[in-house]
VOPA-169905 format. One line per 10 residues: number of its first residue (from 1); their letters; for each residue y, z, x of N, C-alpha, C. Coordinates in Angstrom, 2 decimals. Last residue first. Layout:
<recs>
NUM> a> Y/Z/X/Y/Z/X/Y/Z/X | ...
</recs>
This chain:
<recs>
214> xxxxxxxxxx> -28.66/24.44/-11.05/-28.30/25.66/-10.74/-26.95/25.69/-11.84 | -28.88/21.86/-11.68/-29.88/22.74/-12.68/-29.28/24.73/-12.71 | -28.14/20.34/-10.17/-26.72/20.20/-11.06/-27.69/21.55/-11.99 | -29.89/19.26/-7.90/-28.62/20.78/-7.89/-27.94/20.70/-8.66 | -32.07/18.00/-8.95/-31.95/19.19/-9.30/-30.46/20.40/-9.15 | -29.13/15.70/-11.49/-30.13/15.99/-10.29/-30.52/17.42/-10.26 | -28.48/13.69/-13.99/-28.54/14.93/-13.43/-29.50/15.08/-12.34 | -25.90/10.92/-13.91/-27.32/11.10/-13.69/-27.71/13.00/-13.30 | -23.32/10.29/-13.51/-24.32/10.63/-15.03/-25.18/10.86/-15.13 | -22.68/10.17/-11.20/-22.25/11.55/-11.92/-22.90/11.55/-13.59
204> xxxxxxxxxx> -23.20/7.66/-10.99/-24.10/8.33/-9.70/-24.05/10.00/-10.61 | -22.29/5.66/-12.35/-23.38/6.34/-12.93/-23.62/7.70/-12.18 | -19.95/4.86/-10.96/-19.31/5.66/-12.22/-20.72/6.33/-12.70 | -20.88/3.01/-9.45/-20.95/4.27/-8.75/-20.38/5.54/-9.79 | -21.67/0.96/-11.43/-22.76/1.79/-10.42/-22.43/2.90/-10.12 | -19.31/0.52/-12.64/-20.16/0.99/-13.09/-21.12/1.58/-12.30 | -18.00/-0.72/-9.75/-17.25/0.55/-10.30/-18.22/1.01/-11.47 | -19.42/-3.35/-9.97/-19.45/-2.10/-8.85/-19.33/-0.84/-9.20 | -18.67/-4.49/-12.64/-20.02/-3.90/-12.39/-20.48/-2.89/-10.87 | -15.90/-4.44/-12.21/-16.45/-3.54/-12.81/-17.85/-3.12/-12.82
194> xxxxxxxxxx> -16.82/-7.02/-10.06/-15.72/-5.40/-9.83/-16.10/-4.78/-10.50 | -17.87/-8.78/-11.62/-18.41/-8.40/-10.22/-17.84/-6.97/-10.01 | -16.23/-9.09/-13.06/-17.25/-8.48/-14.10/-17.71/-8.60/-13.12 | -13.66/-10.08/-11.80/-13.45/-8.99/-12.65/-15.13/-8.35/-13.05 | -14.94/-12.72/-10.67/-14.76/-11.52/-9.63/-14.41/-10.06/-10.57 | -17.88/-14.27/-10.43/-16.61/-13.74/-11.12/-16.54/-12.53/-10.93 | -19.42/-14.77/-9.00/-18.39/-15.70/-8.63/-17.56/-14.90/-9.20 | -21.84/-14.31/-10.13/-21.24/-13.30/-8.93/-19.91/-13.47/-8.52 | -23.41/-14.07/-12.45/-22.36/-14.91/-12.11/-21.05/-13.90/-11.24 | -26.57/-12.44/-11.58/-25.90/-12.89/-12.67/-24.18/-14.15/-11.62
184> xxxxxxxxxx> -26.87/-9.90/-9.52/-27.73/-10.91/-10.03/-26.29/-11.42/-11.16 | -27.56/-8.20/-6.07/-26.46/-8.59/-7.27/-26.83/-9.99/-8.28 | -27.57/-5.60/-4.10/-28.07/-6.83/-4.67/-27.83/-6.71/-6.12 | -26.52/-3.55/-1.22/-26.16/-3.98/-2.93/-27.12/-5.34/-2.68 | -27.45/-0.69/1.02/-27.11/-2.18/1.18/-26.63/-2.35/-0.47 | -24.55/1.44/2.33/-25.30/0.98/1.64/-26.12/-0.56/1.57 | -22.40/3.69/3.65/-23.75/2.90/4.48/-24.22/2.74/3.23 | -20.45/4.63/3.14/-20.13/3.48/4.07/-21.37/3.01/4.89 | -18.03/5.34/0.56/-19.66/5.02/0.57/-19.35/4.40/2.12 | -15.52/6.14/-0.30/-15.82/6.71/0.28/-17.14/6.95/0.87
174> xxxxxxxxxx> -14.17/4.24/-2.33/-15.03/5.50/-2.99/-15.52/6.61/-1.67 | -12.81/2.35/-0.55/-11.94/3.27/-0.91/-12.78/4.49/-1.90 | -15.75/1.36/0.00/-15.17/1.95/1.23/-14.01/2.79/0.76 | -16.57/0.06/-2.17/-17.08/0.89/-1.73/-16.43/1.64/-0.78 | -14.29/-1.90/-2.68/-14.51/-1.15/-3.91/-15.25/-0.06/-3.39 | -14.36/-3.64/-0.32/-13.25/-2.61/-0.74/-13.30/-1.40/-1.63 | -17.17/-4.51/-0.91/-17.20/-3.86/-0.09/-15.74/-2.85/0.33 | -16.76/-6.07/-3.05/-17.66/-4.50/-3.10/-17.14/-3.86/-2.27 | -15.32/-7.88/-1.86/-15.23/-7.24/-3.15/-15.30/-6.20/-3.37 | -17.32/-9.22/0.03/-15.56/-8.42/0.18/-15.26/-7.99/-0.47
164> xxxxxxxxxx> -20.78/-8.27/-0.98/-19.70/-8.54/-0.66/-18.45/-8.39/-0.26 | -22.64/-6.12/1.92/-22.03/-6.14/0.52/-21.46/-7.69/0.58 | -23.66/-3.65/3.47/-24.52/-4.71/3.53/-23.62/-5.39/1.90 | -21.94/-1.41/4.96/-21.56/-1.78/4.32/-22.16/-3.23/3.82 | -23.62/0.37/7.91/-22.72/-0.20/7.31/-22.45/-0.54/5.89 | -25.51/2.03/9.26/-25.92/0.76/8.48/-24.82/-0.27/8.42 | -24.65/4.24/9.87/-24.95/3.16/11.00/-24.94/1.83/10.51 | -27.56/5.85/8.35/-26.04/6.08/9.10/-25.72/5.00/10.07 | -29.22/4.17/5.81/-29.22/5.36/6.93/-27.63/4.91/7.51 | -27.73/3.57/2.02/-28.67/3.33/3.67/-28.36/4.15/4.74
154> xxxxxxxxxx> -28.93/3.36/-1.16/-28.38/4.35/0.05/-28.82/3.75/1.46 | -28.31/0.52/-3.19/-29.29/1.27/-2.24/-28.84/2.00/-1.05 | -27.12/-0.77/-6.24/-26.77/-0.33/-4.41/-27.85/0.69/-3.79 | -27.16/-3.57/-7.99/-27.77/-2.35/-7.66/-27.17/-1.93/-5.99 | -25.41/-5.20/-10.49/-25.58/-4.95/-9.23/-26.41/-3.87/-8.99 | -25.00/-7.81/-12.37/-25.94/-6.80/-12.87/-25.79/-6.22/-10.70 | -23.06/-9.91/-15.11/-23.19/-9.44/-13.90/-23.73/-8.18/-13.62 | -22.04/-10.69/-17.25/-23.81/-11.23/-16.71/-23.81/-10.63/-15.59 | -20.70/-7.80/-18.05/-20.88/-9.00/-18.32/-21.77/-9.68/-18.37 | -21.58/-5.24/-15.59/-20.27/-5.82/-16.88/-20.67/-7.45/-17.07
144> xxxxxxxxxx> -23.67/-3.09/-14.71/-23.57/-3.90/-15.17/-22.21/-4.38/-15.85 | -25.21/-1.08/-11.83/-24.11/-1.22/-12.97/-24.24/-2.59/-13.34 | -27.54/1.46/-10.79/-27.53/-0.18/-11.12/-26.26/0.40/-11.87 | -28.34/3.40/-8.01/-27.85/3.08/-8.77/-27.23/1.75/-9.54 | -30.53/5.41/-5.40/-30.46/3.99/-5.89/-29.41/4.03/-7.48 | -28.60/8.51/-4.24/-29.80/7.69/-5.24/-29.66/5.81/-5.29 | -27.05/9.45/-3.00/-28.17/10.15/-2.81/-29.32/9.51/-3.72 | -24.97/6.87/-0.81/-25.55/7.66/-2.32/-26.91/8.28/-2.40 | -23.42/7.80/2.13/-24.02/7.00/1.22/-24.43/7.22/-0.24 | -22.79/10.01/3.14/-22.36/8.67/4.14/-22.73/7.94/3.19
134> xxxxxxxxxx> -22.55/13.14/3.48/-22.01/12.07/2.16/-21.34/10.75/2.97 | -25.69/14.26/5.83/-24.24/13.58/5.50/-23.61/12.91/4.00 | -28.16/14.35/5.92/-27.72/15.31/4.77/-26.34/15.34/4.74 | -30.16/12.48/7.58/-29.34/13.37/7.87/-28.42/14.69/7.42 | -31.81/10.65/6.67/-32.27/12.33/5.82/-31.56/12.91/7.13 | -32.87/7.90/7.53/-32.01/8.74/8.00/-31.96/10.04/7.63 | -34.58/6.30/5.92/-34.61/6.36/7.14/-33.79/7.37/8.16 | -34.48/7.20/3.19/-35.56/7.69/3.78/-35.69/7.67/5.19 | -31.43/7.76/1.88/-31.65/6.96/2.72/-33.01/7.42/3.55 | -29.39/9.25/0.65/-30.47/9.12/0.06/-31.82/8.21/0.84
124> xxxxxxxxxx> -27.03/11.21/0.92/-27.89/10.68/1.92/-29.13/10.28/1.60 | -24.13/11.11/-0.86/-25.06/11.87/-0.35/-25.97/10.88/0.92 | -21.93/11.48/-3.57/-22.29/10.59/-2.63/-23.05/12.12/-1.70 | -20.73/10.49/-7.00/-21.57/11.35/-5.95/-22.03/11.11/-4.43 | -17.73/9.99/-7.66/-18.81/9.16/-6.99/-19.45/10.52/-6.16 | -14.92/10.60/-10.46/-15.74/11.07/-9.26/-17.03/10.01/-8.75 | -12.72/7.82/-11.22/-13.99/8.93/-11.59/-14.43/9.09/-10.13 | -9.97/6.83/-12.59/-10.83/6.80/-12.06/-11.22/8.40/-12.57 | -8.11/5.20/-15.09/-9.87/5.12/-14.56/-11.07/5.40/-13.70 | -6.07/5.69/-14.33/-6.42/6.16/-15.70/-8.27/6.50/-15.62
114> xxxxxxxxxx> -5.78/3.96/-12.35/-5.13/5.68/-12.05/-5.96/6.16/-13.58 | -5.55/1.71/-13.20/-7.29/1.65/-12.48/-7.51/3.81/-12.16 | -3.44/1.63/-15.01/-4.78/1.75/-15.76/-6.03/1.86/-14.31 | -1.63/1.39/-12.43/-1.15/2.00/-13.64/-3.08/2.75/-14.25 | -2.77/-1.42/-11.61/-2.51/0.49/-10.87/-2.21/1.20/-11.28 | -1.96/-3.28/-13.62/-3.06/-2.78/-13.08/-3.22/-1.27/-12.53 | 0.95/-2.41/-13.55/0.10/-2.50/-15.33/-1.35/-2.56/-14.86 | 1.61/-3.86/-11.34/1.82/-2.20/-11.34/1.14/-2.07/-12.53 | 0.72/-6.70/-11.19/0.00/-5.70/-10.46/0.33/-4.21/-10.84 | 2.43/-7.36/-13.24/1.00/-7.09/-13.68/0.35/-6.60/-12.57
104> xxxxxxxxxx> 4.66/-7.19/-11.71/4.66/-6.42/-12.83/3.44/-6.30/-13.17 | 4.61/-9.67/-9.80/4.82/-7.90/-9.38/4.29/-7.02/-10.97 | 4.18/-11.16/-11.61/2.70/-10.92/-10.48/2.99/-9.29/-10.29 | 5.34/-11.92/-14.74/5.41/-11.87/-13.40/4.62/-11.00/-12.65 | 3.72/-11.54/-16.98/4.42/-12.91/-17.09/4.89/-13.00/-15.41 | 0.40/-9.96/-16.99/2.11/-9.99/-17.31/2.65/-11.39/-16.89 | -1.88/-7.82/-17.65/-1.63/-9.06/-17.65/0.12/-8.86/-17.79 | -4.34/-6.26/-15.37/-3.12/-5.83/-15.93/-3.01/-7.49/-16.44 | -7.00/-3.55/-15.10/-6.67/-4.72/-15.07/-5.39/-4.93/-15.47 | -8.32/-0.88/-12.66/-7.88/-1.32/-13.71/-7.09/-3.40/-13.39
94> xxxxxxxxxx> -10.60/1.51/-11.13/-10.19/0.02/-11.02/-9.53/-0.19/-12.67 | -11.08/4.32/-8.81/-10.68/3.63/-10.42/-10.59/2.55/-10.21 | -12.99/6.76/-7.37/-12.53/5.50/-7.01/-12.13/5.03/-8.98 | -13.37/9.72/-4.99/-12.65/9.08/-6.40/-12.62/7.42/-6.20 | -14.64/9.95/-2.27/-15.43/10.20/-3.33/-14.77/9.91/-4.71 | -12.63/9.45/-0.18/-13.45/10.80/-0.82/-14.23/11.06/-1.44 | -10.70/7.28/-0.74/-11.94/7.03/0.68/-12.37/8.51/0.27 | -9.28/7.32/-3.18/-8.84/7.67/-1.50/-9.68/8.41/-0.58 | -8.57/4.21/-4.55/-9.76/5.44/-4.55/-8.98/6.30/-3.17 | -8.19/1.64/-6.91/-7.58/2.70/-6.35/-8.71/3.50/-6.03
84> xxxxxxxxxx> -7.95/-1.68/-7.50/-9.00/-0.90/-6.90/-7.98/-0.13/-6.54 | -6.83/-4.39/-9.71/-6.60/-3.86/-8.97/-7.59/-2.08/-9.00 | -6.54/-7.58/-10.84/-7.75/-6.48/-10.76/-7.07/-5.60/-9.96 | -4.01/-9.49/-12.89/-4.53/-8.81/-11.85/-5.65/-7.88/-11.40 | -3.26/-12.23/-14.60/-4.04/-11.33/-14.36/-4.38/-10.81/-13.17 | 0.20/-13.99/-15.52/-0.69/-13.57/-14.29/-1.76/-12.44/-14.99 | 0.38/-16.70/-17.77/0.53/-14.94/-17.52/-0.34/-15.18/-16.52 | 1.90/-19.55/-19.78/1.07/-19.23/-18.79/1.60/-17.96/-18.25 | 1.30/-21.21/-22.63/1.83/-20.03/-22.33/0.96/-19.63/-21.26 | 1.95/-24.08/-24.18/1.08/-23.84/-23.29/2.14/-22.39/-22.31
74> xxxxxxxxxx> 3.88/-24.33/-27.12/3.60/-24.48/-26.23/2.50/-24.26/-25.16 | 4.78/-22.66/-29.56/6.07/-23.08/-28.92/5.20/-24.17/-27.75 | 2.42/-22.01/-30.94/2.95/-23.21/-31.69/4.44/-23.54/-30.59 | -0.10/-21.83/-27.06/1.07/-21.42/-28.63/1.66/-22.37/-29.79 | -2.57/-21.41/-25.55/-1.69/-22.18/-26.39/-1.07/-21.64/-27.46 | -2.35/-19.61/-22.39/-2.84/-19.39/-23.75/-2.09/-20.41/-24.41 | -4.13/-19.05/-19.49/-3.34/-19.95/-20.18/-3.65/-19.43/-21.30 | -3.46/-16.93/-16.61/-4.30/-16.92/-17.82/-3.46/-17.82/-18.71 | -4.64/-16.71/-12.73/-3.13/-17.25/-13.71/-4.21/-17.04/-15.48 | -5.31/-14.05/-10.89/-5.63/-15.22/-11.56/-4.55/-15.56/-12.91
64> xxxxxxxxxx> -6.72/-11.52/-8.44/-5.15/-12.27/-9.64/-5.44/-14.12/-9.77 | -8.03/-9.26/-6.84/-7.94/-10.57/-7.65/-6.40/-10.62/-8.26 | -7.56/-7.26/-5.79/-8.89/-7.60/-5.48/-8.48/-8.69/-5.79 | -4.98/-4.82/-4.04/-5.51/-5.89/-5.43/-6.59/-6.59/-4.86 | -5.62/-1.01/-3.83/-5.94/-2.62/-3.34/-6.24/-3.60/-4.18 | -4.67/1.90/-2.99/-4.67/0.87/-4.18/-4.84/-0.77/-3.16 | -5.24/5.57/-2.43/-4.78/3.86/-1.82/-4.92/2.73/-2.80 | -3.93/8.88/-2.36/-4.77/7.56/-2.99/-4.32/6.22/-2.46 | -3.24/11.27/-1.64/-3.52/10.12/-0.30/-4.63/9.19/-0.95 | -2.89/12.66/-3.88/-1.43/12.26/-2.87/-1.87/11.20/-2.22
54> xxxxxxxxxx> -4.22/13.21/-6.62/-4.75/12.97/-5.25/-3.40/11.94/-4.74 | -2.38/15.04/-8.37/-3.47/15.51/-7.33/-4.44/15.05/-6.38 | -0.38/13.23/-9.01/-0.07/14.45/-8.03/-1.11/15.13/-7.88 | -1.85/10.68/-9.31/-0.09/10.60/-8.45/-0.44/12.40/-7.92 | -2.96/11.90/-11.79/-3.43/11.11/-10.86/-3.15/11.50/-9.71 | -0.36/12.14/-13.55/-1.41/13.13/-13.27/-2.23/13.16/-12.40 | 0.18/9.75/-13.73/1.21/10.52/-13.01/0.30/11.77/-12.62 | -0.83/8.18/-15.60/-1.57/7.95/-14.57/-0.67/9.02/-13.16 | -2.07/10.34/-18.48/-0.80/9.59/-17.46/-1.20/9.69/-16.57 | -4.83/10.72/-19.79/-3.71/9.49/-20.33/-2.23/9.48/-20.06
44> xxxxxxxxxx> -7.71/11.84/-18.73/-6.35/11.32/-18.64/-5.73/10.17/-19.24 | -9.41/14.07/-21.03/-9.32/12.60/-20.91/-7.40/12.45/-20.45 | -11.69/17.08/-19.87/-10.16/16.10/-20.50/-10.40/14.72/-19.73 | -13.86/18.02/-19.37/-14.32/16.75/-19.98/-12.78/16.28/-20.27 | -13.94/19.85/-17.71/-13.94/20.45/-18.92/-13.82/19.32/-19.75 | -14.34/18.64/-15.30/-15.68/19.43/-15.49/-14.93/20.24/-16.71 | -11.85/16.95/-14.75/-13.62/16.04/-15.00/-14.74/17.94/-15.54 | -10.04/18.49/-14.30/-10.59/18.36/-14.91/-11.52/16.80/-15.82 | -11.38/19.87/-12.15/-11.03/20.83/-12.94/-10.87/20.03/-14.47 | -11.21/18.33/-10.21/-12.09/18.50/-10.63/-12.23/19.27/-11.85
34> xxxxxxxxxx> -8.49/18.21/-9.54/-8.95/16.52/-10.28/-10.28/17.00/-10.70 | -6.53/20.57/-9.58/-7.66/19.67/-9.07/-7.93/19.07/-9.92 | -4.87/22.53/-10.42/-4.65/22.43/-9.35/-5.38/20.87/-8.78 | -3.12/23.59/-13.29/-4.34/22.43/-13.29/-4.11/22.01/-11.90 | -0.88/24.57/-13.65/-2.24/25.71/-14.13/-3.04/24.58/-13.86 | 1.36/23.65/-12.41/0.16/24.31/-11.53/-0.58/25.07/-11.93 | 3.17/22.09/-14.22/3.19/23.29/-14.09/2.42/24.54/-13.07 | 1.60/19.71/-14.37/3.21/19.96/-13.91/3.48/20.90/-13.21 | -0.60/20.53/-15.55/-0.61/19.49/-14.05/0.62/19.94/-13.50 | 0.52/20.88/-18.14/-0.44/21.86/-17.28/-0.32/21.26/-15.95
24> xxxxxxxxxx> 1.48/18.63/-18.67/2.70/19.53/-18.59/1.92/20.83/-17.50 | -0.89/17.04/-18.81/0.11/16.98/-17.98/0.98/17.60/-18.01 | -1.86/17.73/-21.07/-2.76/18.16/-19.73/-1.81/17.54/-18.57 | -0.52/17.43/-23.20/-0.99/18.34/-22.82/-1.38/19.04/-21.43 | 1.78/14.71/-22.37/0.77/15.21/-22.66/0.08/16.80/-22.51 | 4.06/13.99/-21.11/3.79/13.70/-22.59/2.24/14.07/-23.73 | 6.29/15.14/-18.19/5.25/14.73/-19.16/5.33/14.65/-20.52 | 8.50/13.11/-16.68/8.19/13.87/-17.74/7.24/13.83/-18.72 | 9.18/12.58/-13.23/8.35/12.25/-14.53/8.10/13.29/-15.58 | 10.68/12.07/-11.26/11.45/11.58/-12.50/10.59/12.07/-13.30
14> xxxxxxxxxx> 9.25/12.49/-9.08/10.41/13.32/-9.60/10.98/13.11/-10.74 | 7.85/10.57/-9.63/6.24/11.61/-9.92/8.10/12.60/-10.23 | 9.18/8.00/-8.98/8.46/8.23/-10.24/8.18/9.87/-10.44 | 9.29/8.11/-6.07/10.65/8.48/-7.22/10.42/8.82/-8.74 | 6.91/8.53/-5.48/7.87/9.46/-5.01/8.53/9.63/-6.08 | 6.60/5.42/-6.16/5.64/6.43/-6.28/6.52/7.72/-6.46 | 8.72/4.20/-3.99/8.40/4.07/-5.84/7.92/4.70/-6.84 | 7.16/4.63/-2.16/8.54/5.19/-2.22/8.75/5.24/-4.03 | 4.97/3.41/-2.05/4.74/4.63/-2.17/6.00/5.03/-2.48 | 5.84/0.47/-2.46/5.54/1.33/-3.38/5.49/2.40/-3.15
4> xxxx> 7.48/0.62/0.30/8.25/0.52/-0.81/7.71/0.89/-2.15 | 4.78/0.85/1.68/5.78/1.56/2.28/6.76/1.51/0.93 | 2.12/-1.04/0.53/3.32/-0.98/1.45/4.18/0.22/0.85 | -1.20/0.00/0.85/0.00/0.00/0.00/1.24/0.00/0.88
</recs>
């Protein structure tokens, strides 16, 4: 993120007045952590809430693509943007934006990917390695959007990132950095390629394991 959004950022989070419950709490410092609240199930709806508990989030556009629509005035042409927020820890969101100018539908993306994100379990699932590092996922996990169907497989330390460029942003700002992925359906497309990433690792926390028993 250049230097002028974060500034942007800044000016926003001083300006911002909440509108929500769980943002006046945020405001106020009865809501210190992002975990706090994923584990009483609130649903964010300002991405400002985001903004002030994870400070060292990063945002990366993946895509942008022009969208035609016919009108009775004419042939109406809007930018679409994908845009990936996570800050390499274990949070990662992705949202989409449409607008008439690029700058604007990228912030209407980063806006909604802040809405969207979610924790990523991450662990060492990797039979070759059973180091007990969060270098990878402690499980095999499939996502799906569209025709598009991915699976990611934990890999030992070292491995790297066995992906596409896609994924492979989408994995690295979640904070994964040894997996391999295999990927079926119309890979080309890059929005229902993205979300089907961001589904995989959105499962890793739906799944119960034994330490969730304690």
């Amino acid at each position: 993120m250049s230097g002028e959004r974060e500034d942007q950022r800044s000016e926003k989070l001083e300006e911002w007045t909440p509108r929500t419950r769980l943002g006046r709490l945020v405001l106020e410092g009865k809501i210190s952590s992002i975990e706090e609240i994923f584990a009483e199930g609130m649903r964010i709806r300002e991405p400002e809430i985001v903004d002030m508990l994870l400070p060292d989030l990063q945002e990366e556009v993946i895509h942008i693509g022009i969208v035609q629509k016919q009108t009775d005035a004419g042939e109406k042409t809007r930018f679409k943007a994908i845009v990936v927020v996570g800050n390499g820890n274990g949070y990662v969101g992705i949202g989409s934006g449409k607008a008439d100018q690029v700058r604007t539908t990228i912030e209407k993306a980063a806006s909604e990917a802040r809405l969207n994100v979610t924790m990523v379990r991450r662990g060492c699932g990797s039979w070759e390695c059973g180091c007990g590092q969060p270098h990878s996922l402690p499980f095999e996990t499939i996502g799906k959007s569209g025709s598009v169907v991915i699976k990611i497989i934990p890999g030992p330390r070292g491995l790297g990132l066995v992906a596409s460029e896609v994924a492979k942003v989408i994995l690295r700002l979640a904070g994964i950095k040894d997996c391999w992925t295999k990927s079926y359906g119309q890979t080309r497309t890059v929005p229902s390629f993205a979300y089907a990433v961001y589904n995989a690792l959105k499962r890793t926390y739906e799944i119960v394991t034994p330490m969730d028993w304690v």
